[in-house]
C-alpha positions in Angstrom: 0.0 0.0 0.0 1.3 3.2 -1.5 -1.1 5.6 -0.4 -1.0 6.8 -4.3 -4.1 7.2 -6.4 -4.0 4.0 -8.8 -6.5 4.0 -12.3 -8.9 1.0 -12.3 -6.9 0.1 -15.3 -4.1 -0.4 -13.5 -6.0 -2.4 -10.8 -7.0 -5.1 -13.1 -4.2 -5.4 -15.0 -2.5 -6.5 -11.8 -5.5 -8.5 -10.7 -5.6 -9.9 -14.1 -1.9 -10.8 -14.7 -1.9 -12.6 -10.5 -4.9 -14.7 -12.0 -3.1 -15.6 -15.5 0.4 -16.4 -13.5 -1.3 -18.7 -11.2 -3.5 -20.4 -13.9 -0.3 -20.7 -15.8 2.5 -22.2 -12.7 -1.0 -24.5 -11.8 -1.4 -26.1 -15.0 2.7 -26.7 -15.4 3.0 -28.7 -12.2 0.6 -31.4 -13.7 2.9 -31.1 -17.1 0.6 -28.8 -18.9 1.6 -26.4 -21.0 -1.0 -23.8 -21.7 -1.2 -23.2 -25.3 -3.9 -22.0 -27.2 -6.0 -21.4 -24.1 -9.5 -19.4 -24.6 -9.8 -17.1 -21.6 -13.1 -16.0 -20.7 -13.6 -13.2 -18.3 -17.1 -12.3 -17.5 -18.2 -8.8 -15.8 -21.4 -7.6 -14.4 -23.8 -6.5 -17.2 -24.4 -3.3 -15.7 -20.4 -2.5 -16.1 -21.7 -2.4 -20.2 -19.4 -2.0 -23.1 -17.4 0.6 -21.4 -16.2 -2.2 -19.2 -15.9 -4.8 -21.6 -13.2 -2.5 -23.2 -11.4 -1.9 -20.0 -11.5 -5.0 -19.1 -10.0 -6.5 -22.1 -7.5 -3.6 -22.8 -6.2 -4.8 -18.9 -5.9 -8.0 -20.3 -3.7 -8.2 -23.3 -1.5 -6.2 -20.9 -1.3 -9.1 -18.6 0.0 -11.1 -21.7 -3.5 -12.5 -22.6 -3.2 -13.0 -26.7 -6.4 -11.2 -28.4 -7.2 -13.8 -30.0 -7.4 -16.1 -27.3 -9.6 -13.6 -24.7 -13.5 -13.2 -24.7 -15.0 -10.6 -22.1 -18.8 -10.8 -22.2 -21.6 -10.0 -19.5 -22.4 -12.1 -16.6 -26.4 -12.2 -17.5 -25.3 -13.5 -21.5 -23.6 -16.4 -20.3 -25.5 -18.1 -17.7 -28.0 -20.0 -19.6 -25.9 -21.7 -21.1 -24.8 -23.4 -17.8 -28.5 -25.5 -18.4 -27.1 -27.3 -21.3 -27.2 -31.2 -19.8 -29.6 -32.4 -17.4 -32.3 -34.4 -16.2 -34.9 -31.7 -15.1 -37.3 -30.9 -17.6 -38.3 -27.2 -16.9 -34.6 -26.7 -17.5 -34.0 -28.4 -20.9 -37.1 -27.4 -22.3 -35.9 -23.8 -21.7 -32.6 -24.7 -23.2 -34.4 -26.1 -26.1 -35.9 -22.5 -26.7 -33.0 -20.2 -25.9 -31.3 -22.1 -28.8 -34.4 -21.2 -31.1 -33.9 -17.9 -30.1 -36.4 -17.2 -27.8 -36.3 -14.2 -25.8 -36.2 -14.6 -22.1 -35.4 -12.6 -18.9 -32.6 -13.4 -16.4 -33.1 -12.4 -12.7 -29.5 -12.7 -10.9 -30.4 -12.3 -7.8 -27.2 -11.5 -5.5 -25.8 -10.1 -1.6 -26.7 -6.6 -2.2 -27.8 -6.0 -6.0 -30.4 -7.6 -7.9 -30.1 -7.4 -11.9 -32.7 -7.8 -14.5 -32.3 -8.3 -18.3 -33.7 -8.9 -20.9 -31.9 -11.5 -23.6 -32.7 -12.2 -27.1 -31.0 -14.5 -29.7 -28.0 -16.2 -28.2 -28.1 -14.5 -24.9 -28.1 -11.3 -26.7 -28.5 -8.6 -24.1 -31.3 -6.5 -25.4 -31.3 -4.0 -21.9 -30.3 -4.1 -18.6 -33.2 -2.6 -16.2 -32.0 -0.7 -13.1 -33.3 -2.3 -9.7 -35.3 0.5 -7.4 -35.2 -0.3 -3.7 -31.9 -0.9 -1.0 -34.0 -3.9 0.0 -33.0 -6.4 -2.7 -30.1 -8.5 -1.7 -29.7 -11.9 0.7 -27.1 -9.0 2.7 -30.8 -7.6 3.9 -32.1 -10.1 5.2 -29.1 -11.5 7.1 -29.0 -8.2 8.7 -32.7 -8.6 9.0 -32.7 -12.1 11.0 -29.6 -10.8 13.2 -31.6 -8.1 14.4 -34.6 -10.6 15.5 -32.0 -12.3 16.9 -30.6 -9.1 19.2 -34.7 -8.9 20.5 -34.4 -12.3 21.4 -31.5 -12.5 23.3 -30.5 -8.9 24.2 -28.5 -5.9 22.6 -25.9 -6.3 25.4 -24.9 -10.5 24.4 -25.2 -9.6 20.5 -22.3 -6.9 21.1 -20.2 -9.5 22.9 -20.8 -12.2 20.2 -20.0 -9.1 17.5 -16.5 -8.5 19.6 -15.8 -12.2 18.9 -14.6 -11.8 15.0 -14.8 -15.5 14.7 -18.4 -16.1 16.8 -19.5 -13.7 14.8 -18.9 -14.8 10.8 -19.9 -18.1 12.9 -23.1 -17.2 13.1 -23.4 -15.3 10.1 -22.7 -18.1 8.2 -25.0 -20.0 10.1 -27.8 -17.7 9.7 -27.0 -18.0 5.0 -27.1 -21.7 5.5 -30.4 -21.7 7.2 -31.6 -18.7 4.5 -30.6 -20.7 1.5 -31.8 -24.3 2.8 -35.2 -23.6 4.7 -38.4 -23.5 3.3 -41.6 -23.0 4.8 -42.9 -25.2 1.9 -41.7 -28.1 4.5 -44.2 -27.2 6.8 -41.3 -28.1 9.7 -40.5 -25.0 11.2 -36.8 -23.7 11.5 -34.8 -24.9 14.0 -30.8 -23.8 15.5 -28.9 -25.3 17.8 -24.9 -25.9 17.1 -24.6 -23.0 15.2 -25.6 -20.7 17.8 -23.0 -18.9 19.9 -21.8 -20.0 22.9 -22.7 -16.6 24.3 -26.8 -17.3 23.2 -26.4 -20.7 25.7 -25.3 -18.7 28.7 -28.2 -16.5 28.7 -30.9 -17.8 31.4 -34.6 -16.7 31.8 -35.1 -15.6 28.0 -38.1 -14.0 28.0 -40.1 -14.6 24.7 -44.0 -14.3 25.5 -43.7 -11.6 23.4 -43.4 -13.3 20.4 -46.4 -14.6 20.6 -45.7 -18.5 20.3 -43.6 -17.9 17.1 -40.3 -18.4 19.1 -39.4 -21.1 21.7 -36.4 -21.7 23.2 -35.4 -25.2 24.8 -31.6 -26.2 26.3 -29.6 -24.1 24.2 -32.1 -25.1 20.8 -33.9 -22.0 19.1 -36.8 -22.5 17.3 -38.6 -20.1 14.8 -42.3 -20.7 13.7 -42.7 -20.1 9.5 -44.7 -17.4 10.2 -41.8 -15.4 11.9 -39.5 -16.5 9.7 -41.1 -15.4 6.6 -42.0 -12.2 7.8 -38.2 -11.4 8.6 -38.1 -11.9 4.4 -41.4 -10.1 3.3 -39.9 -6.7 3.0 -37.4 -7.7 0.6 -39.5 -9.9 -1.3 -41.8 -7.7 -2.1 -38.9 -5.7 -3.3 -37.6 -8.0 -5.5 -41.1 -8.8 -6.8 -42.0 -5.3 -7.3 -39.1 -4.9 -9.6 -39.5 -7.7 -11.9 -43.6 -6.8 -11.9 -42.4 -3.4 -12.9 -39.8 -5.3 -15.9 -42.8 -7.8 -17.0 -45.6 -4.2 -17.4 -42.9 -3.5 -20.3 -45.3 -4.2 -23.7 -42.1 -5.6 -25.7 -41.8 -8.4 -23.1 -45.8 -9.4 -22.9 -45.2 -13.3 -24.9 -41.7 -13.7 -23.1 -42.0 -17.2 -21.0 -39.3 -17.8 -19.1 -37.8 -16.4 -16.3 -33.7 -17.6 -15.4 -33.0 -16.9 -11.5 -29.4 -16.7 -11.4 -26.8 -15.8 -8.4 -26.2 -16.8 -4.6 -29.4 -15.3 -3.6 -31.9 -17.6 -6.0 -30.2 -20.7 -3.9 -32.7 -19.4 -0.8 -35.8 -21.9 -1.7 -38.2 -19.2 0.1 -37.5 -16.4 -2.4 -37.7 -18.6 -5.4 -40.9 -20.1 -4.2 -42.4 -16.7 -3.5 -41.5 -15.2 -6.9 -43.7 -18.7 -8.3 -46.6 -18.2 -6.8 -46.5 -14.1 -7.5 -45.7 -14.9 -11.4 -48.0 -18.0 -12.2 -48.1 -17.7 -15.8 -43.8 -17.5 -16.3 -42.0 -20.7 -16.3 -39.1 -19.9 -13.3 -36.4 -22.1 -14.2 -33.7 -22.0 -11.2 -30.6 -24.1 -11.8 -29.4 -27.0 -9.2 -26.1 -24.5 -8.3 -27.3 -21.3 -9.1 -24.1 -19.6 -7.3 -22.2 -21.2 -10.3 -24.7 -20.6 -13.0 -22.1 -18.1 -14.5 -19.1 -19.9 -14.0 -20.3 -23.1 -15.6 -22.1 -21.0 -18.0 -18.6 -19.5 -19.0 -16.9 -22.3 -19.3 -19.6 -23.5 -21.9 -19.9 -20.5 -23.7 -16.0 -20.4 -24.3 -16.2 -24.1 -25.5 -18.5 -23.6 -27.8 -16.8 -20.4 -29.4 -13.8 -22.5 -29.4 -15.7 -25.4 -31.4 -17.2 -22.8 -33.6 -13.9 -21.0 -34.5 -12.5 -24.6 -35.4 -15.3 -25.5 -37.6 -14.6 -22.1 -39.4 -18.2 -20.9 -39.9 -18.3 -17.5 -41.6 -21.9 -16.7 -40.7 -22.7 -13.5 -39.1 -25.1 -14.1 -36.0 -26.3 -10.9 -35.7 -26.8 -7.8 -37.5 -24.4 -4.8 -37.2 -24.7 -0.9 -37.7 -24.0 2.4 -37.4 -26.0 5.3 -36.9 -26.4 7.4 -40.2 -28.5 10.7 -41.0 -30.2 10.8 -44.0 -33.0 13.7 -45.5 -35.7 13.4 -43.6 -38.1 11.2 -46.2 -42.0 12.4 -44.7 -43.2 9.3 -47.1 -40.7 6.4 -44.8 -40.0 8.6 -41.9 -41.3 9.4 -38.7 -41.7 12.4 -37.5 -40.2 12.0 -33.9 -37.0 11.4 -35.9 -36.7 14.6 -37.7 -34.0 16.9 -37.0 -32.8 20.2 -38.9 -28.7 20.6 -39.2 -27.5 23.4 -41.2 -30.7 24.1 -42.1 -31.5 20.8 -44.0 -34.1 18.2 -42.6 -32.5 14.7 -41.5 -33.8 11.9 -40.0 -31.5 10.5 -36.6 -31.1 7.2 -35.5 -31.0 5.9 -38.8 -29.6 1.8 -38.8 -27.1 1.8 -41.5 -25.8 -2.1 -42.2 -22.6 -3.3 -41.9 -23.9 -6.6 -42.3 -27.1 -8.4 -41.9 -27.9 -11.9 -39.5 -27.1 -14.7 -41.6 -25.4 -13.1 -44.4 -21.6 -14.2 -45.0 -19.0 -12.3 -43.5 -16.1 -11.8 -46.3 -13.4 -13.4 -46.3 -10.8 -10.4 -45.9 -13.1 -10.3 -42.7 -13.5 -6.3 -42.9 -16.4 -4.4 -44.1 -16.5 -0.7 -44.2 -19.4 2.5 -44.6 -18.9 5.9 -45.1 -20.8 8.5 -42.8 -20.7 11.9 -42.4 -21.0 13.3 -38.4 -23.5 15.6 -37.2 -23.0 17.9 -34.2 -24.5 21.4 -33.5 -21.2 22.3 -31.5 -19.3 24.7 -33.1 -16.2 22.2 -32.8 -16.5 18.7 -31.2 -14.4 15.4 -31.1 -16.4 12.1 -33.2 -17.3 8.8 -31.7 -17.8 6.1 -33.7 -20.2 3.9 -32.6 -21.5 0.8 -33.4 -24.4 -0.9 -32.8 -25.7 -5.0 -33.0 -29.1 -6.1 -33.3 -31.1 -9.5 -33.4 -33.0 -8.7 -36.2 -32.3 -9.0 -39.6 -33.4 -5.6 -41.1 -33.7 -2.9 -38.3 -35.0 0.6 -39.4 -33.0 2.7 -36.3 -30.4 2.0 -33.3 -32.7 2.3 -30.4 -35.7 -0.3 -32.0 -36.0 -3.0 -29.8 -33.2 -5.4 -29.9 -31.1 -3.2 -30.8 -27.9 -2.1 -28.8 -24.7 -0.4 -28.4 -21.9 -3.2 -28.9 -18.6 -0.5 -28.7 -17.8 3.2 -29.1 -14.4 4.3 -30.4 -13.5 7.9 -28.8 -11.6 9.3 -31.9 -9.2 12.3 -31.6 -10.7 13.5 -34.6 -12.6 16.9 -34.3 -15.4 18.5 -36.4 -16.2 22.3 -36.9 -19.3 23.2 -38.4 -17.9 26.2 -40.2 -16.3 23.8 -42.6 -16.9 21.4 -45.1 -18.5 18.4 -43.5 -15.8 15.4 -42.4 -16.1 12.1 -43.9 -15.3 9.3 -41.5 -14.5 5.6 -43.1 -15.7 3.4 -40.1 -14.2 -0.1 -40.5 -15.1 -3.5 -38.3 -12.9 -6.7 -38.6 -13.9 -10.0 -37.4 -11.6 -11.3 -35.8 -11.5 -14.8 -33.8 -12.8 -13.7 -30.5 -13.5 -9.6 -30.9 -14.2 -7.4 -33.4 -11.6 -4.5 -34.2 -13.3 -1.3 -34.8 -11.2 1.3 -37.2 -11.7 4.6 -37.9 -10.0 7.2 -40.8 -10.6 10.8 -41.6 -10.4 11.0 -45.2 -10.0 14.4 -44.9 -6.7 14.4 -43.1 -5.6 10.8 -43.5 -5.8 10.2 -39.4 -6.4 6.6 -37.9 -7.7 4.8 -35.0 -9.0 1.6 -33.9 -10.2 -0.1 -30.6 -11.7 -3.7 -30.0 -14.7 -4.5 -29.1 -16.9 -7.8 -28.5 -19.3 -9.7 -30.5 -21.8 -9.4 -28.3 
């Protein structure tokens, strides 16, 4: 510890390259040498394409070859951790998410809850922000350890709390119980070992004000359903709230299934509560949902791997930029009219790099021309592009269509001049795309990468 200000750059470069050297020294004490590896690094989908590019720029710092690295979002890969199995619910919803059904993913965590939307392939058509700070499993641990304080007294939690060990003791005691309990049962919950020695020494606990929902016995707590379930109902209406507010949306009014994902969709209570509130969606919860993304990965880097050995040249999706034509009153809509320089264009306009199912060339590169727009007097140009899951969209925010990368050129427009001309160029290549850019004007270049999806 320096004490210096460090860029998050920086951070995971050296998180990044500890990771890779470890993998590495693990695999060459079994006599592996790790050649051709396909690294696949997954980050939370709220992190977006902006974190997708830091994350793999970090990355091919800590010696990771392009070619061999795939960064992708955390909500994209875990259906694909339902591949084998016996349970039906399960494989019929792999069945579809092949087809290309759209679905939503819930990953339900400690202290965030995440909700998307997925299209084609795990395409991630948009991330919905949670509303609430009572979403999380955290909540409700803090939740149960405050019943816990009424029970047996403020002044024996603080001396369990000054015990470090007693303490995670019992926390972990308390997720174990959260996770594995379910009123469903009809057996109510009972602790014994895991309770702190400091709960045993405490004599004459007076619980008549529970109302017959608690009962303690020699050192055994005991915790009626109805007790226990109202310690969860705050945040489970939370959580349900939220995904009511998600399934209102009129886009998402024939999607059928509903993926619970992350640490929090092991608790059997929550999962069975967001059932019975949803009766018409098919709630498909994996058997390890803690892993869903890290099996998921390790599936979803597989089958890239597979796919870039069978050389298919098929483009999955359908990519784009955003162009401004004259406004057209006979093909456009009026919401999309602008006026620059005096002359009437249309914004948001999909122009096609190359459309879903169509061959990508074999120089791998295709190219547009586009002129930027920007009422600043002088301004620097991003070129952005965009993916989509259908095959002809009309503009870049229909649905299904997102933002896949943005390339922050150093390239500058004034409006007092002649109009630039930017030649915007994507690459396929094995596991990203490289995005270039080119004033034609003055001959400068650029390029980023980005990911496929």
């Amino acid at each position: 510890m320096t004490g210096k200000l460090t860029s998050v750059s920086d951070i995971f470069f050296h998180l990044i390259s500890f990771i890779k050297t470890r993998h590495d020294t693990n695999l060459q004490e079994y006599g592996i040498i790790p050649e051709n590896s396909m690294y696949v690094i997954t980050i939370p989908g709220r992190w977006g394409y902006i974190g997708k590019q830091l994350i793999r720029e970090a990355a091919e710092r800590a010696g990771i070859p392009r070619d061999g690295l795939i960064v992708v979002s955390e909500p994209v890969v875990a259906a694909f951790c339902l591949r084998t199995g016996d349970n039906s619910d399960n494989n019929a919803f792999y069945r579809e998410f092949n087809n290309g059904r759209d679905y939503i993913v819930v990953d339900l965590q400690g202290t965030t809850v995440d909700i998307s939307w997925h299209g084609h392939g795990g395409l991630l058509k948009r991330l919905f922000s949670s509303k609430g700070r009572t979403l999380g499993g955290d909540n409700i641990t803090e939740e149960i350890l405050k019943f816990l304080e009424q029970i047996y007294g403020e002044k024996c939690m603080l001396k369990v709390k000054e015990d470090t060990d007693e303490y995670e003791r019992l926390v972990r005691a308390i997720q174990t119980q959260l996770y594995r309990h379910s009123t469903d049962s009809g057996k109510n919950l009972v602790m014994k070992g895991d309770l702190p020695f400091e709960f045993s020494t405490q004599d004459n606990i007076d619980v008549s004000r529970f109302q017959d929902s608690v009962n303690i016995n020699k050192g055994r707590l005991m915790i009626r359903n109805e007790q226990w379930f109202q310690l969860f109902e705050n945040t489970t209406t939370a959580i349900e709230a939220n995904i009511e507010r998600v399934l209102q949306d009129n886009r998402l009014q024939n999607v059928e299934f509903l993926l619970m994902v992350g640490e929090f969709s092991q608790c059997k209570l929550i999962t069975s509560a967001i059932r019975k509130k949803f009766p018409k969606m098919k709630c498909i919860v994996p058997d390890n949902p803690s892993f869903a993304v890290v099996s998921g990965a390790a599936y979803f880097g597989l089958q890239w791997a597979l796919k870039l050995a069978q050389h298919k040249s098929k483009s999955k999706y359908t990519y784009g930029i955003q162009d401004w034509p004259k406004f057209d009153k006979t093909k456009h809509p009026l919401d999309k009219l602008v006026v620059i320089d005096g002359v009437p264009r249309c914004k948001d306009v999909f122009l096609k790099y190359i459309e879903q199912g169509h061959d990508i060339p074999k120089n791998r590169r295709v190219s547009l021309m586009w002129t930027p727009f920007t009422t600043d007097s002088s301004d620097t140009i991003d070129c952005t592009v965009y993916v989509s899951s259908e095959s002809d969209p009309m503009f870049t925010d229909d649905d299904g269509c997102t933002v896949l990368g943005v390339l922050h050129t150093p390239f500058t427009v004034d409006s007092r001049k002649e109009r630039e001309r930017i030649e915007q160029t994507i690459i396929f290549c094995p596991t990203s795309i490289t995005l270039q850019a080119k004033n034609l004007s003055t001959g400068e270049t650029c390029e980023t990468q980005i990911e496929y999806m």
